[in-house]
Biopython code that builds the backbone (N, CA, C, O; Angstrom):
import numpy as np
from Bio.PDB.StructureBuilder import StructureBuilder

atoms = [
    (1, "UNK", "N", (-25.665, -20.757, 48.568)),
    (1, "UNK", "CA", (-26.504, -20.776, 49.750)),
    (1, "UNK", "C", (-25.771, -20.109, 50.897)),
    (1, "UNK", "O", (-24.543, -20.185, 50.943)),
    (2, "UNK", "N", (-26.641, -19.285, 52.076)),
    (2, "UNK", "CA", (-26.086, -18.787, 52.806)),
    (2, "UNK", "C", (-25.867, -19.826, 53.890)),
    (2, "UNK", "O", (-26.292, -20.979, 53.832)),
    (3, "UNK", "N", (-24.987, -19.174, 55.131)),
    (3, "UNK", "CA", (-24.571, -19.910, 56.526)),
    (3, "UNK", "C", (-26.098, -20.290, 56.873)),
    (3, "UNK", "O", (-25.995, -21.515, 56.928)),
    (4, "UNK", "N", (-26.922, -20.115, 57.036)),
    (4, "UNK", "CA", (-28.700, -19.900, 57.775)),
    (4, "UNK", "C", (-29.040, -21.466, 56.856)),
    (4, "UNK", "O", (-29.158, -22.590, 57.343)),
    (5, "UNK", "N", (-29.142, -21.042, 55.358)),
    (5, "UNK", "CA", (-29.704, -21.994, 54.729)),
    (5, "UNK", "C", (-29.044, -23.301, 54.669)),
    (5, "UNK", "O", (-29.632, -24.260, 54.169)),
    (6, "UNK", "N", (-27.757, -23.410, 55.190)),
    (6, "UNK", "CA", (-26.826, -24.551, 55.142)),
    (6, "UNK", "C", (-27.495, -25.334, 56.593)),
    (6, "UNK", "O", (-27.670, -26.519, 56.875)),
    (7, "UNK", "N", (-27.663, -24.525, 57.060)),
    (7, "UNK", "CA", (-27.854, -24.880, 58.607)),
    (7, "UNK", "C", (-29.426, -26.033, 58.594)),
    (7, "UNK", "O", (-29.666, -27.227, 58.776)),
    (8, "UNK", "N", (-30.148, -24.832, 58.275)),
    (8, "UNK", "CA", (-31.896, -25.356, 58.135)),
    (8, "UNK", "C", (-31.790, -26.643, 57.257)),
    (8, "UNK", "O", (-32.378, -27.683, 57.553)),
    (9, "UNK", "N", (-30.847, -26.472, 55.946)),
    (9, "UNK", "CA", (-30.608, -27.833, 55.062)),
    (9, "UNK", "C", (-30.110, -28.839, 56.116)),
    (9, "UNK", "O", (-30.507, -29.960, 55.799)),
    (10, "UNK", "N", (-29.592, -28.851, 56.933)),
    (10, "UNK", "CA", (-28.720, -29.748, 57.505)),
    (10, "UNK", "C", (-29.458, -30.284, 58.810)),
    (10, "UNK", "O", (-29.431, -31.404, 59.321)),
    (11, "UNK", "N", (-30.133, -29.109, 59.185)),
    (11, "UNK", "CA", (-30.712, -30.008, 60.331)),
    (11, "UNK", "C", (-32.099, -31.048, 59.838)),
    (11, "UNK", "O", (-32.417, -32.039, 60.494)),
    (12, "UNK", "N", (-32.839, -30.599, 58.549)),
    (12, "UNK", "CA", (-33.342, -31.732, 57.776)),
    (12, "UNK", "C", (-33.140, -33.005, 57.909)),
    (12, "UNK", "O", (-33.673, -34.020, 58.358)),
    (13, "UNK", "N", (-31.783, -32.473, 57.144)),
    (13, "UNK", "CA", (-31.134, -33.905, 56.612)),
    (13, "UNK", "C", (-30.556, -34.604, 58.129)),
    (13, "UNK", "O", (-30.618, -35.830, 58.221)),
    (14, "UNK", "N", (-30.133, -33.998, 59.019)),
    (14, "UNK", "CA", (-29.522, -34.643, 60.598)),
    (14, "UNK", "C", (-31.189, -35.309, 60.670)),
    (14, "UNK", "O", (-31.381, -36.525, 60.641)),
    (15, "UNK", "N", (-31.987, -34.592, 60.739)),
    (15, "UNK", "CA", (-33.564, -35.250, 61.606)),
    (15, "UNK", "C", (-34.052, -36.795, 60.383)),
    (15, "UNK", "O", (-34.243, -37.917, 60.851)),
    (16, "UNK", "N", (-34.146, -36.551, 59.158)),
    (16, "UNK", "CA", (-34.247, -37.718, 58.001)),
    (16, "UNK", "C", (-33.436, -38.994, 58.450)),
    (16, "UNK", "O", (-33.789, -40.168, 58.561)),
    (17, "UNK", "N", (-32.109, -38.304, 58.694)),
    (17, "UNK", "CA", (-30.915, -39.390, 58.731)),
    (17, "UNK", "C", (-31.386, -40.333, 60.139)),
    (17, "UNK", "O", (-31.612, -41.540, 60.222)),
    (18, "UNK", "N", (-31.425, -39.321, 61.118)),
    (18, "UNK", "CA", (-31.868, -39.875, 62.412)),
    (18, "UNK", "C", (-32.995, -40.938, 62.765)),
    (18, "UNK", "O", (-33.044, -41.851, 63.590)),
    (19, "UNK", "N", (-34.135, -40.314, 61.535)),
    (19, "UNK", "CA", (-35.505, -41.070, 61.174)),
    (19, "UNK", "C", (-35.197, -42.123, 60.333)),
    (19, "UNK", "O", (-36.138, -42.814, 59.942)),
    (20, "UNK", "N", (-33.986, -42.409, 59.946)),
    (20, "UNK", "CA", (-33.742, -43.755, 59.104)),
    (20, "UNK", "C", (-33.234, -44.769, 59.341)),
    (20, "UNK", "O", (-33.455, -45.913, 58.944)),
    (21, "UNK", "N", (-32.093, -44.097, 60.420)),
    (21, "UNK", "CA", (-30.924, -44.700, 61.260)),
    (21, "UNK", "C", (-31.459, -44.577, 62.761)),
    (21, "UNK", "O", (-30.619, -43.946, 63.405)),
    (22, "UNK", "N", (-32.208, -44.832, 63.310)),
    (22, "UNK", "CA", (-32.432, -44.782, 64.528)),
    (22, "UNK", "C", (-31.452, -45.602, 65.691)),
    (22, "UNK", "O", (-31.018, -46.728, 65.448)),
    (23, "UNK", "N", (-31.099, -44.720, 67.281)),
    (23, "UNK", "CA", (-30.530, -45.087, 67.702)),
    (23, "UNK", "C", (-30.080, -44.451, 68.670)),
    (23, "UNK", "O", (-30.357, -43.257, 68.783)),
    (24, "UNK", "N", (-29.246, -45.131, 69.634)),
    (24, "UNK", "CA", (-28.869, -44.252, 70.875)),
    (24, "UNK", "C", (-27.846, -43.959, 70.490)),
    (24, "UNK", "O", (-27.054, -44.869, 70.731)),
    (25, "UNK", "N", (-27.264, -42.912, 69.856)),
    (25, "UNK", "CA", (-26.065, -42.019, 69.676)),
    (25, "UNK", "C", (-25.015, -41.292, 70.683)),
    (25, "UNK", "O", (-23.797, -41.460, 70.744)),
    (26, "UNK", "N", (-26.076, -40.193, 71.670)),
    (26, "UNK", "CA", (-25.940, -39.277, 72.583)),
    (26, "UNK", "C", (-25.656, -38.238, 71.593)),
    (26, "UNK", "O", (-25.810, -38.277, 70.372)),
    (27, "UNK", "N", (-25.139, -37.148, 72.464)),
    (27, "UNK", "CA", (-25.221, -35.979, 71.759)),
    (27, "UNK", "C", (-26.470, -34.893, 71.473)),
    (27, "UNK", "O", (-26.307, -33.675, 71.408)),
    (28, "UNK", "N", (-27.898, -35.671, 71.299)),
    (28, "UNK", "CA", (-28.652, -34.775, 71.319)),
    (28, "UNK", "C", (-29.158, -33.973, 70.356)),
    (28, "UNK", "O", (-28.877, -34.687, 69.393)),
    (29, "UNK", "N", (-29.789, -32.856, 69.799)),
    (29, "UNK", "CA", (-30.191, -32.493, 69.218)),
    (29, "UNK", "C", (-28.974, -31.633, 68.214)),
    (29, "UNK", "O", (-28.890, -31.741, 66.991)),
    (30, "UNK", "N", (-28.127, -30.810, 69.061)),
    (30, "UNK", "CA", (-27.064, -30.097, 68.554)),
    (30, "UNK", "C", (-25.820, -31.284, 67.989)),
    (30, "UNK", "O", (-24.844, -30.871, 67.362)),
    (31, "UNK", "N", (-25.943, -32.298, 68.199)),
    (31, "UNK", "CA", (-25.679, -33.727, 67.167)),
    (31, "UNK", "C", (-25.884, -33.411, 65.914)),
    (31, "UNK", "O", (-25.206, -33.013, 64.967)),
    (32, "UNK", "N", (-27.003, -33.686, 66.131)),
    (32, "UNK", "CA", (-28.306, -34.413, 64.822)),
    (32, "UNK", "C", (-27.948, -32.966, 63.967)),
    (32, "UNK", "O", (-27.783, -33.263, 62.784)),
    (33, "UNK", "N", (-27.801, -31.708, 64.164)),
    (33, "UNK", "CA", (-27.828, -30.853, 63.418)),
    (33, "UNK", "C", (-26.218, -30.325, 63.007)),
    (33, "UNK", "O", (-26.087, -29.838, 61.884)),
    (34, "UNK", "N", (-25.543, -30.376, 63.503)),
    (34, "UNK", "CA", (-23.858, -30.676, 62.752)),
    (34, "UNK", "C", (-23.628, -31.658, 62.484)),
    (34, "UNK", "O", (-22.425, -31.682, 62.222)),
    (35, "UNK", "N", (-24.324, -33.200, 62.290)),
    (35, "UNK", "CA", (-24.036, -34.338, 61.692)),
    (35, "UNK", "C", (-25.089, -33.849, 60.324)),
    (35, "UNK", "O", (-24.875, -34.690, 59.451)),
    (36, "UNK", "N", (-25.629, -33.318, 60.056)),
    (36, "UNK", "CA", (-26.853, -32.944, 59.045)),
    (36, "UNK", "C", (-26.130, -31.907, 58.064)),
    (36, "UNK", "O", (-25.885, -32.052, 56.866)),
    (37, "UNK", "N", (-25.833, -30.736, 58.969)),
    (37, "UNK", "CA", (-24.824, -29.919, 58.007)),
    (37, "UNK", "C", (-23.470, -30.819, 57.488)),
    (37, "UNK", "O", (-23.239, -30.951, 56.286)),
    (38, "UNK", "N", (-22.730, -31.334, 58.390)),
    (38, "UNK", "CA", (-21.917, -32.323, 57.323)),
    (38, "UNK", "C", (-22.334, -33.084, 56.218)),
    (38, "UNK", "O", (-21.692, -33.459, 55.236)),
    (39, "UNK", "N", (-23.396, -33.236, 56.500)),
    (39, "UNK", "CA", (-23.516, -34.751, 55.421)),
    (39, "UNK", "C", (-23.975, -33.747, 54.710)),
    (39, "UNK", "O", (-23.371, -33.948, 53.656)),
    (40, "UNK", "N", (-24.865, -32.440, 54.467)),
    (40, "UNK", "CA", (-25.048, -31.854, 53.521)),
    (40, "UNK", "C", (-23.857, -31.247, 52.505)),
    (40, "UNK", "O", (-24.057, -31.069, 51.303)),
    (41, "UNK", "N", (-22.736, -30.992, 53.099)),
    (41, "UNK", "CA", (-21.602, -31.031, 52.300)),
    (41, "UNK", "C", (-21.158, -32.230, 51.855)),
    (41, "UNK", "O", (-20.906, -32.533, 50.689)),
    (42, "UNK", "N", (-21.086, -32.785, 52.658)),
    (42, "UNK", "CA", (-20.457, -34.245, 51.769)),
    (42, "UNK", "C", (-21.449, -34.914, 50.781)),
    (42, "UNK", "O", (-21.151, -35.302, 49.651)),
    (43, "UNK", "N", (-22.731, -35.000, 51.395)),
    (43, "UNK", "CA", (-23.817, -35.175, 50.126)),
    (43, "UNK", "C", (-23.330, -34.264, 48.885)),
    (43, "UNK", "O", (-22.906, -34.685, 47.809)),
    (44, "UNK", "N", (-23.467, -33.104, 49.226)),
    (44, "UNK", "CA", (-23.215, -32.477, 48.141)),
    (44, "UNK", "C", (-21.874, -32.189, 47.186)),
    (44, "UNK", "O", (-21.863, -31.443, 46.207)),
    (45, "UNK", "N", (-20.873, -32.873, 47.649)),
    (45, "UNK", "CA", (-19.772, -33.178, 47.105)),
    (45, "UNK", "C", (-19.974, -34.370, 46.218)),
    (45, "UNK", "O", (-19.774, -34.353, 45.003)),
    (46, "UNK", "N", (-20.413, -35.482, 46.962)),
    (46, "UNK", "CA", (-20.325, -36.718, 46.546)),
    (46, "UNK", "C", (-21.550, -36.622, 45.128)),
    (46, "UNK", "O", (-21.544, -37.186, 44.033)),
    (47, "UNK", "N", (-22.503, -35.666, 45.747)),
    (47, "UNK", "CA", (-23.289, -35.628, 44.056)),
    (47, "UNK", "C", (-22.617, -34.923, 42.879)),
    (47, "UNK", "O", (-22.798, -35.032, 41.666)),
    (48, "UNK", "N", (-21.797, -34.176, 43.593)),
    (48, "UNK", "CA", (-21.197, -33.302, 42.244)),
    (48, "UNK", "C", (-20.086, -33.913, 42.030)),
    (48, "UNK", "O", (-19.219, -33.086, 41.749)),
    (49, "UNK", "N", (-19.564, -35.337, 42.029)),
    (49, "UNK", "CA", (-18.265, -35.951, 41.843)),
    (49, "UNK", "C", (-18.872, -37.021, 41.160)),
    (49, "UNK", "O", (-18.106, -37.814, 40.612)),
    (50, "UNK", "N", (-20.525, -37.284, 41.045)),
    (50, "UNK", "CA", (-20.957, -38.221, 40.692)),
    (50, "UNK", "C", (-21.596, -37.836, 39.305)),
    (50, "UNK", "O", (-21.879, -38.684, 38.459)),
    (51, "UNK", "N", (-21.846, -36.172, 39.105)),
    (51, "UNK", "CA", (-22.145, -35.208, 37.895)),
    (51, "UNK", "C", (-24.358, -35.412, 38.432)),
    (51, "UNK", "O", (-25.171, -34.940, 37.638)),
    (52, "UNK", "N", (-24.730, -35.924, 39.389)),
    (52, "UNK", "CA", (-25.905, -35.756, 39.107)),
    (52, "UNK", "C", (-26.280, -34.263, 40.204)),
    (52, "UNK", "O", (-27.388, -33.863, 40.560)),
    (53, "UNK", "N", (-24.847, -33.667, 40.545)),
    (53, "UNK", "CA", (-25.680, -31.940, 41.575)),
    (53, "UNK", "C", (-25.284, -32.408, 43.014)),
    (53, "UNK", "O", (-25.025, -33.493, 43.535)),
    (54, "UNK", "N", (-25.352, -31.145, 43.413)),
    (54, "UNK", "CA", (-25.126, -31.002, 44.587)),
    (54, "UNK", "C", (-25.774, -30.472, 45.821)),
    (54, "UNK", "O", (-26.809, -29.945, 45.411)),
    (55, "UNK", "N", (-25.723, -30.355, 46.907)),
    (55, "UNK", "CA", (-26.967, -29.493, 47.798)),
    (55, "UNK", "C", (-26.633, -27.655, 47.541)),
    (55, "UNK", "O", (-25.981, -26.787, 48.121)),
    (56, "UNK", "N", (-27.537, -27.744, 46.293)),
    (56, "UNK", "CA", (-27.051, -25.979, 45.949)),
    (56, "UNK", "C", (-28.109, -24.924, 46.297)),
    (56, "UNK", "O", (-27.870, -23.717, 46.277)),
    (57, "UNK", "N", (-29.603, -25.600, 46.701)),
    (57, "UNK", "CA", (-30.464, -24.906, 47.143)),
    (57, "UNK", "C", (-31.262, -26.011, 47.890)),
    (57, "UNK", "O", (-30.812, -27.124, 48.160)),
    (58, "UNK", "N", (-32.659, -25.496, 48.223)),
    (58, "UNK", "CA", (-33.867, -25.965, 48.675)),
    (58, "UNK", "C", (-34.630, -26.274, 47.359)),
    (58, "UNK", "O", (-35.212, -25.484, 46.615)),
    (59, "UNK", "N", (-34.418, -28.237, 47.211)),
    (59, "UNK", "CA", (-35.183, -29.024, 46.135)),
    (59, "UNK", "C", (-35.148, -30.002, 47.010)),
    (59, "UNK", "O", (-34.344, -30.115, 47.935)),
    (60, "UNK", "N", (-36.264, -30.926, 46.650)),
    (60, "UNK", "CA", (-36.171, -32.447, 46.492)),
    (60, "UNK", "C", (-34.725, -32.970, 46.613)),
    (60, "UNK", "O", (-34.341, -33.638, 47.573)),
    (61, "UNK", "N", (-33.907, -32.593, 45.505)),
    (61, "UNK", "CA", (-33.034, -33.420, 45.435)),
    (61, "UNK", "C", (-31.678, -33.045, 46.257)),
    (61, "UNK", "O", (-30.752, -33.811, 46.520)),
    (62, "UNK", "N", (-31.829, -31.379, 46.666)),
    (62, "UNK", "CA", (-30.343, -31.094, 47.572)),
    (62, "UNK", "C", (-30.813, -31.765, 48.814)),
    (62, "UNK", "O", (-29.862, -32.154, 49.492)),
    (63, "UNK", "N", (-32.057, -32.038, 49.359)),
    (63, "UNK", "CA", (-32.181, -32.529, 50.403)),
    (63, "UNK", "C", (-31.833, -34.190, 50.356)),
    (63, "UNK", "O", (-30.883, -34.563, 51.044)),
    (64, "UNK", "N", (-32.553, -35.161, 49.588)),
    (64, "UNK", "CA", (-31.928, -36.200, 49.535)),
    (64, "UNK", "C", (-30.635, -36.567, 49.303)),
    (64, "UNK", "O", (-30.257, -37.646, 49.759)),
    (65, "UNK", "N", (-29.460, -35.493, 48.337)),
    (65, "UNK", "CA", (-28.080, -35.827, 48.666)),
    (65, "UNK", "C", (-27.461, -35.605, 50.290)),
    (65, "UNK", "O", (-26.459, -36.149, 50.753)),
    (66, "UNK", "N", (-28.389, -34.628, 50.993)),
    (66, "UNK", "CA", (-27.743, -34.045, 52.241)),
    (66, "UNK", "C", (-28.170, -35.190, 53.284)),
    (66, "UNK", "O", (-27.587, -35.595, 54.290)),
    (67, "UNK", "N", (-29.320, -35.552, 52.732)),
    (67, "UNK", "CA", (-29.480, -36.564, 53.596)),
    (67, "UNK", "C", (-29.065, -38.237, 53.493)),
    (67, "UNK", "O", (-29.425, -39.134, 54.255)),
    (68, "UNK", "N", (-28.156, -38.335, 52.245)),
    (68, "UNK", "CA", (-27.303, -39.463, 52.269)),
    (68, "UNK", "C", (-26.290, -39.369, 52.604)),
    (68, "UNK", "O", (-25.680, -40.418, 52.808)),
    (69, "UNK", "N", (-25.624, -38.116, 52.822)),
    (69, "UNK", "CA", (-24.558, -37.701, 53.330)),
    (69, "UNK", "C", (-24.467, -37.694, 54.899)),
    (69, "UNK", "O", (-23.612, -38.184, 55.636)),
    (70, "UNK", "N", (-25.834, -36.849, 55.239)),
    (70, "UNK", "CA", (-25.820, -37.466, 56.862)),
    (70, "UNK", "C", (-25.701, -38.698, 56.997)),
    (70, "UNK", "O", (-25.158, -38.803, 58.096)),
    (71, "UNK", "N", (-25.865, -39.775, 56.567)),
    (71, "UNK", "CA", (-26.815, -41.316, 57.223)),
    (71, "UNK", "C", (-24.978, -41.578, 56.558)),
    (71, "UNK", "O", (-24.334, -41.687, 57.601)),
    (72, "UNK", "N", (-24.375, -41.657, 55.839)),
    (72, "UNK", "CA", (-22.550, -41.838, 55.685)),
    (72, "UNK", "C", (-22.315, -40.994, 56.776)),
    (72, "UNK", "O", (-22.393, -41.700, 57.782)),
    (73, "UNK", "N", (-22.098, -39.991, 57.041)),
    (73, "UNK", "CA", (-21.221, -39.472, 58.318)),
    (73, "UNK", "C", (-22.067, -39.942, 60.011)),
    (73, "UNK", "O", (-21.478, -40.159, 61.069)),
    (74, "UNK", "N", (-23.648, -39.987, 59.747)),
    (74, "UNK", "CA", (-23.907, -40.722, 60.935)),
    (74, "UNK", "C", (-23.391, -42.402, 61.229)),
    (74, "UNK", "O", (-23.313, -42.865, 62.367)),
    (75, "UNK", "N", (-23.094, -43.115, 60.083)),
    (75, "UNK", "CA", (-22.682, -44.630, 60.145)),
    (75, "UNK", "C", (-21.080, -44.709, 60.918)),
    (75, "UNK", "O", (-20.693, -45.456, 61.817)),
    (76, "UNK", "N", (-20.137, -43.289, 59.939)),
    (76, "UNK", "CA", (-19.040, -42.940, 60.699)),
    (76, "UNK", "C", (-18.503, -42.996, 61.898)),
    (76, "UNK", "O", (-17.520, -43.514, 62.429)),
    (77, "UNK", "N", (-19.786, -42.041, 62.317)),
    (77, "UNK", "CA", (-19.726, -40.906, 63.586)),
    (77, "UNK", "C", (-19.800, -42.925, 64.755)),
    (77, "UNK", "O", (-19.187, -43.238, 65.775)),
    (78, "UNK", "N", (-20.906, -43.819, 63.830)),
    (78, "UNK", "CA", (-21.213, -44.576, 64.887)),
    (78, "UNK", "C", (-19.972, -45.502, 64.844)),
    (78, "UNK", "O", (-19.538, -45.942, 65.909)),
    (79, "UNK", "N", (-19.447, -45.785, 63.804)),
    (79, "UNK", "CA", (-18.026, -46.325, 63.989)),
    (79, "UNK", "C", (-16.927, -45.915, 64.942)),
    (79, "UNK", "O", (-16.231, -46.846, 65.349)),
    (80, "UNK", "N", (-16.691, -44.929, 65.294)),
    (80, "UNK", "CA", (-15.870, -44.393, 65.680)),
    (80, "UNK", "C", (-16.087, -44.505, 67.254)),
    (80, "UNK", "O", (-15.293, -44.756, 68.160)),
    (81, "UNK", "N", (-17.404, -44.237, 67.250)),
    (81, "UNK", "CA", (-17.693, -44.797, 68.558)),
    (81, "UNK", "C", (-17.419, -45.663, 69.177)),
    (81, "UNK", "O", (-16.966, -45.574, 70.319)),
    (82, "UNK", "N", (-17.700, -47.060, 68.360)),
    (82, "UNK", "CA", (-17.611, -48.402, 68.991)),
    (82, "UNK", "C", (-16.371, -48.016, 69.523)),
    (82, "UNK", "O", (-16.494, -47.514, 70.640)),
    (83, "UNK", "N", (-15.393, -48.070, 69.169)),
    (83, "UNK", "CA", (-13.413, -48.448, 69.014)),
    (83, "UNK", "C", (-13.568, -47.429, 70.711)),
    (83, "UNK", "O", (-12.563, -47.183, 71.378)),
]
sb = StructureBuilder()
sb.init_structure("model")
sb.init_model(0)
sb.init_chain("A")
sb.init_seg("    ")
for serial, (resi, resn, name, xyz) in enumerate(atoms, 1):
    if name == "N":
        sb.init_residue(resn, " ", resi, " ")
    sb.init_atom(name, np.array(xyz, "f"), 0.0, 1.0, " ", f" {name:<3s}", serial, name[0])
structure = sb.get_structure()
């Protein structure tokens, strides 16, 4: 996948994650969409360490790993906060 399609994957998965996890964060929109591209890598790590795939295109399923990956790095992001 290219830089563009990582991006569009990610801000998905940032807006899903956001729609699941609701909350006052801050940060804003440009948040929600580098917390989205992360979790789409880490989604997609964590599926391919798990053997069921990874976020390798536009499916059903690269989006739901990207978007479990956001909602783990958004739980993070909110940890880190508290402290």
């Amino acid at each position: 996948m290219g830089i563009l399609s990582w991006i569009v994957l990610g801000l998905v998965a940032g807006i899903l994650a956001k729609w699941i996890m609701p909350g006052r964060d801050g940060g804003g929109f440009i948040l929600t969409v580098l917390l989205g591209i992360a979790g789409a890598f880490v989604g997609g790590w964590i599926g391919s360490l798990l053997g069921f795939g990874g976020a390798g295109g536009f499916s059903l399923a690269s989006i739901a790993t990207a978007t479990v990956g956001a909602i783990l790095i958004l739980l993070l992001y909110r940890q880190l906060r508290k402290q």
